[in-house]
N, C-alpha and C positions, 0 to 999 in steps of 0.2 A: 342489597346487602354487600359489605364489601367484605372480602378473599381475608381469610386469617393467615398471617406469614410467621410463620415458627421460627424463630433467632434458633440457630445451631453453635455450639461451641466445638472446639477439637474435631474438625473435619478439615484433613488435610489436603492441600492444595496438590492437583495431579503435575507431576513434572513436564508436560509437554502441555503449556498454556499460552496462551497468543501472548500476554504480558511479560513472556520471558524472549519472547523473540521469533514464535511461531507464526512467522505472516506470509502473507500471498504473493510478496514481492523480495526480491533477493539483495537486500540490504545490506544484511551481515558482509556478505559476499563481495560487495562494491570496493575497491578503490577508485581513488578520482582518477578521471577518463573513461571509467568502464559504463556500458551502459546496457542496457535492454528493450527488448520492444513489447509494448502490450498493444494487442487489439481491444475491440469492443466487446463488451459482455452481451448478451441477447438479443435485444432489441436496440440497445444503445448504438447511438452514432460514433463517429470520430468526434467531433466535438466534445460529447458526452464522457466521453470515453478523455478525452482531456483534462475537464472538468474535475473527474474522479482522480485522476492523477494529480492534477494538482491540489487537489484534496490531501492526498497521501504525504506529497512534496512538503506543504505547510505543515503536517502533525510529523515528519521528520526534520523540520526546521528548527520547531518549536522544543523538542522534546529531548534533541541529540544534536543541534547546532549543524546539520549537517545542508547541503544545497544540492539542488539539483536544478538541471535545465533539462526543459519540455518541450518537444517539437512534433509539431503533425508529420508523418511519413505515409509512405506505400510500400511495402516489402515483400516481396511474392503473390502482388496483385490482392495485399489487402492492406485498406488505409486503417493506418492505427496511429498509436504516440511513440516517440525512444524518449527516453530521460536517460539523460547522460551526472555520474557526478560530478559535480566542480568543488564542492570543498566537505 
């Protein structure tokens, strides 16, 4: 049997919503040059961990014209990525 889903009207959207710019990575924050390092999440490798970034990279490409460059590192004896931005 399938799930009945209730249409709602006048349910107001909460102001702290990832669509307004709530995200895990410091974009807002970015001028070109600056950059950040992310490690791996759980079980993810560096590669993985790449992957996911450049995931991220693409839907800010897309979205807001923006670029960044992705590089494997090591930074206090742990391998992760920096993205730097360029435009």
């Amino acid at each position: 049997m399938a799930a009945i889903v209730t249409v709602e009207k006048n349910i107001p959207i909460p102001e702290e919503s990832e669509s307004w710019g709530n995200t895990k990575y410091p974009w807002l924050e970015m001028g070109i040059g600056d950059s950040f390092f992310q490690s791996p999440h759980g079980s993810e490798d560096q590669k993985a961990c790449r992957t996911r970034m450049a995931g991220a990279r693409a839907n800010r490409r897309k979205e807001h014209g923006e670029d960044y460059v992705i590089a494997y590192v090591t930074e206090n004896g742990i391998d992760g990525v920096r993205m730097w931005k360029t435009k």
